[in-house]
C-alpha positions as CSV (number, residue, x, y, z in Angstrom):
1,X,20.0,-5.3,-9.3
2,X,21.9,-3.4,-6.4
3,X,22.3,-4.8,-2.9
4,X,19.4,-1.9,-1.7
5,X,17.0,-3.8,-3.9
6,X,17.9,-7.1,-3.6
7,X,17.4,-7.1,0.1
8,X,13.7,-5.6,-0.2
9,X,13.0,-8.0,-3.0
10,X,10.7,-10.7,-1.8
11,X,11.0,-8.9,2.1
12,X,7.4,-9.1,4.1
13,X,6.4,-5.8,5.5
14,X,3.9,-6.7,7.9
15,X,0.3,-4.6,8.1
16,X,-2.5,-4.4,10.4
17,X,-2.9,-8.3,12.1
18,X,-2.5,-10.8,9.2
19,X,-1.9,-8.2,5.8
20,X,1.7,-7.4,3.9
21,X,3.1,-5.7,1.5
22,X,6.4,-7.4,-0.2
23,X,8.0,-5.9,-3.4
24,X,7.8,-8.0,-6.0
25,X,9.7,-6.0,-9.0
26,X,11.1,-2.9,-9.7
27,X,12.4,-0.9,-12.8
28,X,14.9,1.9,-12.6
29,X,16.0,4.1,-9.8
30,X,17.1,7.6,-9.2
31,X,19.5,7.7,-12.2
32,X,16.5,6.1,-14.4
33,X,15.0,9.5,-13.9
34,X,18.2,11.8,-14.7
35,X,18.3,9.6,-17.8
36,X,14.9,10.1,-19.5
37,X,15.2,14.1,-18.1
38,X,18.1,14.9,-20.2
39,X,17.1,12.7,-23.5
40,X,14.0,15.8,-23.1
41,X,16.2,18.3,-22.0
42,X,19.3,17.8,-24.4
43,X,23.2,17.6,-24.5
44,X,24.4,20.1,-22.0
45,X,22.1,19.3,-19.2
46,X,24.8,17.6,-17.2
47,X,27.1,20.8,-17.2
48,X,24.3,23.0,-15.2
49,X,22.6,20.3,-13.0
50,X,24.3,17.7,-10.9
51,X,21.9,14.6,-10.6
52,X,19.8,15.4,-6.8
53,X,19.6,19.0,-8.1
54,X,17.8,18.0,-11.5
55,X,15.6,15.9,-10.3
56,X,14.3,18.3,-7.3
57,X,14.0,20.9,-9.9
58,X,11.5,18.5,-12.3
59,X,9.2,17.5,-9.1
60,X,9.6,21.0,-8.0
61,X,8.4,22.4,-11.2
62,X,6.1,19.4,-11.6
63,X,8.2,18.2,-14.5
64,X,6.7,14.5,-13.6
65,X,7.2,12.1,-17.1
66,X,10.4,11.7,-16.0
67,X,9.0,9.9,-13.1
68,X,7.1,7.2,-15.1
69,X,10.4,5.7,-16.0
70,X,10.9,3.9,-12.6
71,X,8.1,1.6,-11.5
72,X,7.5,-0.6,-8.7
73,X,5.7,-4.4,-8.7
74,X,4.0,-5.0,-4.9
75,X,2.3,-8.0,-3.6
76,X,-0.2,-6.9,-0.9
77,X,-2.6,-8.7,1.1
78,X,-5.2,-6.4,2.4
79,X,-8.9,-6.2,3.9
80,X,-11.1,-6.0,1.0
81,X,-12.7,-3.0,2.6
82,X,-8.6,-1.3,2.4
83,X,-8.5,-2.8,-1.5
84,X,-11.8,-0.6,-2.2
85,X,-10.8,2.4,-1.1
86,X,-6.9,1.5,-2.4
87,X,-8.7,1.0,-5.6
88,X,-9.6,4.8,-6.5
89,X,-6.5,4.8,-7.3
90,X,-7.1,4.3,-11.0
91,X,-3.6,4.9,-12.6
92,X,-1.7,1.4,-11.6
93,X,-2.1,-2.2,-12.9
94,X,-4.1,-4.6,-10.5
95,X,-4.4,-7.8,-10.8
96,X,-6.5,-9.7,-7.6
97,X,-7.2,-13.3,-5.8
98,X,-10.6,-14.3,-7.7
99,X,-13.6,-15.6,-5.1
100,X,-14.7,-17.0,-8.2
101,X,-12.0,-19.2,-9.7
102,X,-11.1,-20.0,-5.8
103,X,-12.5,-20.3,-2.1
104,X,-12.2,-17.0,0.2
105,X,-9.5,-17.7,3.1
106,X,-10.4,-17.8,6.8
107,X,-8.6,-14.1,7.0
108,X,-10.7,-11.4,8.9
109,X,-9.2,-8.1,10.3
110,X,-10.2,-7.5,13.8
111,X,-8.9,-4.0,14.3
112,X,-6.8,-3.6,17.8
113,X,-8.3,-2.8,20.4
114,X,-6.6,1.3,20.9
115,X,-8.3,1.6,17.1
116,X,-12.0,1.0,17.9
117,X,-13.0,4.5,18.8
118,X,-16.3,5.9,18.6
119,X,-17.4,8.2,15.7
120,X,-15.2,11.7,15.3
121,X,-17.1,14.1,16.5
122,X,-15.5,16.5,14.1
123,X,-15.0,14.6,11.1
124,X,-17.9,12.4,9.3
125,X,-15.8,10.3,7.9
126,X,-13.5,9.2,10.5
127,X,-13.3,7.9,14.0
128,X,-12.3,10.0,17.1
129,X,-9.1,10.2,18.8
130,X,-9.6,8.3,22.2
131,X,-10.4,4.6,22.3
132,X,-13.5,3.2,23.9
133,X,-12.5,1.7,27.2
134,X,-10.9,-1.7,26.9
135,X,-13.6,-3.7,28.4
136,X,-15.7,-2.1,25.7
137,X,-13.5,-2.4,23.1
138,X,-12.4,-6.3,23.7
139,X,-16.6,-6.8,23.9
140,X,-16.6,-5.1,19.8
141,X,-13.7,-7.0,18.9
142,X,-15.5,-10.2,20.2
143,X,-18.5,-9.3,18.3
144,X,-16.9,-8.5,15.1
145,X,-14.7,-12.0,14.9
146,X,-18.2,-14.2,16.6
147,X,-20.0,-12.6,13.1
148,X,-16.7,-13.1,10.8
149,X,-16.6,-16.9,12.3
150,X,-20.7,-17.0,11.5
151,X,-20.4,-16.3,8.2
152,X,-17.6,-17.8,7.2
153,X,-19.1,-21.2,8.3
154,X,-22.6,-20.1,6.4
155,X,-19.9,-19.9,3.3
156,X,-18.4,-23.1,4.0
157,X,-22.0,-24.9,4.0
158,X,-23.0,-23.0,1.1
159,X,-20.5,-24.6,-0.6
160,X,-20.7,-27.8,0.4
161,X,-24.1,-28.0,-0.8
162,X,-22.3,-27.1,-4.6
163,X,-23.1,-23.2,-4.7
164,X,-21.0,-21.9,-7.0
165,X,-18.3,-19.9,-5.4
166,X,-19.4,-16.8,-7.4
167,X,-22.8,-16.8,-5.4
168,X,-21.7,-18.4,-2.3
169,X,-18.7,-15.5,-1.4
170,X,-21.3,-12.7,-1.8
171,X,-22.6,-12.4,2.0
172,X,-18.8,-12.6,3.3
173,X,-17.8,-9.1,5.0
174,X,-15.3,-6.5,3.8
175,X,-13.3,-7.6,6.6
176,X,-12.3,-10.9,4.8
177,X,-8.2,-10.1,3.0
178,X,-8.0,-10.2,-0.5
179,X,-4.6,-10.3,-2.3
180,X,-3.3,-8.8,-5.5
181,X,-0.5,-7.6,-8.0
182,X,-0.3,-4.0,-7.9
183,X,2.3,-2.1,-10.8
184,X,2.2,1.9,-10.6
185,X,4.9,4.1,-12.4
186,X,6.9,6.1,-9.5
187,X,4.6,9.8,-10.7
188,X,1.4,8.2,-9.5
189,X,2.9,6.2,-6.6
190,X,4.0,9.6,-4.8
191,X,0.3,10.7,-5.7
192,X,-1.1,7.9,-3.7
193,X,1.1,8.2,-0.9
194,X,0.7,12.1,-0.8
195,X,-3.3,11.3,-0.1
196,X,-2.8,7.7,1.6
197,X,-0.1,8.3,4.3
198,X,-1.1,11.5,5.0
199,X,-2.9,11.9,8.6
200,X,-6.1,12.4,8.0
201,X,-6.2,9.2,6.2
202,X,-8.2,5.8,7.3
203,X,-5.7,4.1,9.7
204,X,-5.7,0.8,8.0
205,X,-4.5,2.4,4.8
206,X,-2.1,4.3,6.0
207,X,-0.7,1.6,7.5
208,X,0.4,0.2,4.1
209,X,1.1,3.6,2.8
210,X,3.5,3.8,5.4
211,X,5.1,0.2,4.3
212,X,5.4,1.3,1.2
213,X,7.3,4.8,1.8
214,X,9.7,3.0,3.8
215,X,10.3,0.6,0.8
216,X,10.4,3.4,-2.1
217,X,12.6,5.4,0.3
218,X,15.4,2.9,0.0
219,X,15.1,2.6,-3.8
220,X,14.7,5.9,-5.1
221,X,16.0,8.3,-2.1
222,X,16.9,11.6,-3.9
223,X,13.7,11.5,-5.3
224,X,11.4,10.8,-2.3
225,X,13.8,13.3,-0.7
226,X,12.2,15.5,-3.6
227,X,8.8,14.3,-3.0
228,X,9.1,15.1,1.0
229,X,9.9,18.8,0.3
230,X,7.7,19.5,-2.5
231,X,4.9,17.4,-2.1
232,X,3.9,15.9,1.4
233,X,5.1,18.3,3.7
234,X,4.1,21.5,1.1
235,X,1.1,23.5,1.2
236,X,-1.4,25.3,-1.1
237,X,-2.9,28.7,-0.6
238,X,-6.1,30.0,-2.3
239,X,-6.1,33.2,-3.5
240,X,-8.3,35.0,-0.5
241,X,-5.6,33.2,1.7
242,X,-2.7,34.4,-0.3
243,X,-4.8,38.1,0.3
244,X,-4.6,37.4,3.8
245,X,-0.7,36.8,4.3
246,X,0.0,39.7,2.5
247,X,-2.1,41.8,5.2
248,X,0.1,40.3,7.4
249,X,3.8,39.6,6.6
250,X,5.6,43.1,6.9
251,X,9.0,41.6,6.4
252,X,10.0,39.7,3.5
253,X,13.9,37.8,2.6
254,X,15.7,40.0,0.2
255,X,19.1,38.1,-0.5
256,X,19.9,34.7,-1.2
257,X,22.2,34.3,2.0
258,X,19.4,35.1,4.1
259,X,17.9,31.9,2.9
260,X,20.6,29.5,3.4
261,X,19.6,28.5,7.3
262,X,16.5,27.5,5.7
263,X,17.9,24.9,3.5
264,X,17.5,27.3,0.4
265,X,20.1,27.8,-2.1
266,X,21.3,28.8,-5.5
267,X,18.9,28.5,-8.0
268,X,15.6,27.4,-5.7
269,X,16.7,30.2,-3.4
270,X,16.8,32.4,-6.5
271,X,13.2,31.2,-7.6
272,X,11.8,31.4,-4.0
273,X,12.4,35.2,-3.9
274,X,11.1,35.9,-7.4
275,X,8.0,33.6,-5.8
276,X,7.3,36.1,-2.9
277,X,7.7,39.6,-4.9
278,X,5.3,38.0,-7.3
279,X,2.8,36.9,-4.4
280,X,3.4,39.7,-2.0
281,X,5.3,43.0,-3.9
């Protein structure tokens, strides 16, 4: 175990009012990806690539088993209303706080006050950019822990009069925190924070997308380094919108030094050209 890891082992990342995210375990790092990529790619490999430039060529060619190797162990605590949408995320190893084998915890998130906002006008799914005044908003957060406090002392009664605790958690809001184990290979932990710490993303999830990042960043930092280039910050392009940039670009790179201000060079210069005379010749 380095000193990078050691120091995040066990650390609490705080999230929204009462959540966290600590890591738990980890497997592998940056070299743990250079080291399954050349058992695959043979004796030799070391001679053309040096370590940062292999692995950006495997994400940047979506190359991703070697990926799998390195996996990360979290411990999150989380409104169950975060854990369902969280949950999509069907590729990871969950393990959770049973209502059944135990009593629900007097947790609620109350969100702060600058995130109750009406509905987005523009998006159905979302809320809007400005807040509702504050006297408005501290009157909703009022209401929301008054009806959290309700039902959590209905809960209590119910089972003091020997409900099971199967039965008696069922009318307890998706406001209450859960907890679990969650295990996800490093592939399909870029994939969830490509979707979950992106902006258009519920806040309260993002929140512990963005705890996470900062975690992974520190233990595998060529490859989110990779995963920041080729991933989050990239973009797609159908193929009518592919028509329409070539309608409009006129000018086109033709050298590899040309490319070098940009960050590009050598080989991913090379296969950026061949890219744009395929797109755009």
């Amino acid at each position: 175990m380095n000193d990078v890891v050691g120091e995040l082992i066990g650390k609490e990342f705080k999230c929204l009012d009462k959540g966290f995210i600590r890591l738990i375990d980890v497997m592998g790092d940056d070299s743990s990806i250079v080291q399954a990529a050349r058992v695959s790619y043979g004796t030799g490999t070391k001679k053309v690539h040096e370590d940062r430039g292999l692995i950006r060529y495997l994400l940047r060619h979506l190359h991703t088993t070697p990926f799998e190797m390195v996996e990360f162990k979290f411990h999150v605590k989380l409104p169950i209303f975060v854990a369902r949408q969280w949950i999509r995320h069907r590729t990871a190893n969950v393990n959770e706080y049973s209502g059944r084998y135990s009593e629900m915890k007097d947790e609620f998130y109350v969100p702060s006050l600058d995130q109750i906002r009406p509905q987005s006008i523009v998006n159905k799914q979302g809320r809007g950019e400005e807040a509702f005044p504050q006297e408005q908003a501290e009157a909703i957060a009022e209401r929301m822990r008054t009806t959290q406090d309700g039902l959590y002392d209905e809960y209590q009664d119910l089972l003091g009069e020997n409900l099971a605790r199967e039965i008696a958690r069922i009318n307890l809001p998706v406001s209450n925190y859960t907890e679990w184990y969650w295990k996800v290979d490093l592939h399909n932990l870029f994939h969830f924070l490509k979707l979950r710490i992106d902006p258009h993303a519920q806040y309260e999830i993002r929140v512990y997308g963005e705890a996470m990042a900062e975690i992974v960043r520190q233990i595998v930092p060529v490859a989110y380094e990779a995963f920041e280039d080729y991933i989050l910050h990239s973009r797609r392009f159908s193929r009518n919108e592919l028509r329409a940039l070539r309608s409009y670009l006129t000018t086109l790179p033709d050298t590899v030094e040309a490319l070098e201000p940009f960050g590009l060079k050598g080989r991913e210069a090379r296969e950026f050209l061949d890219k744009l005379r395929d797109t755009f010749a």
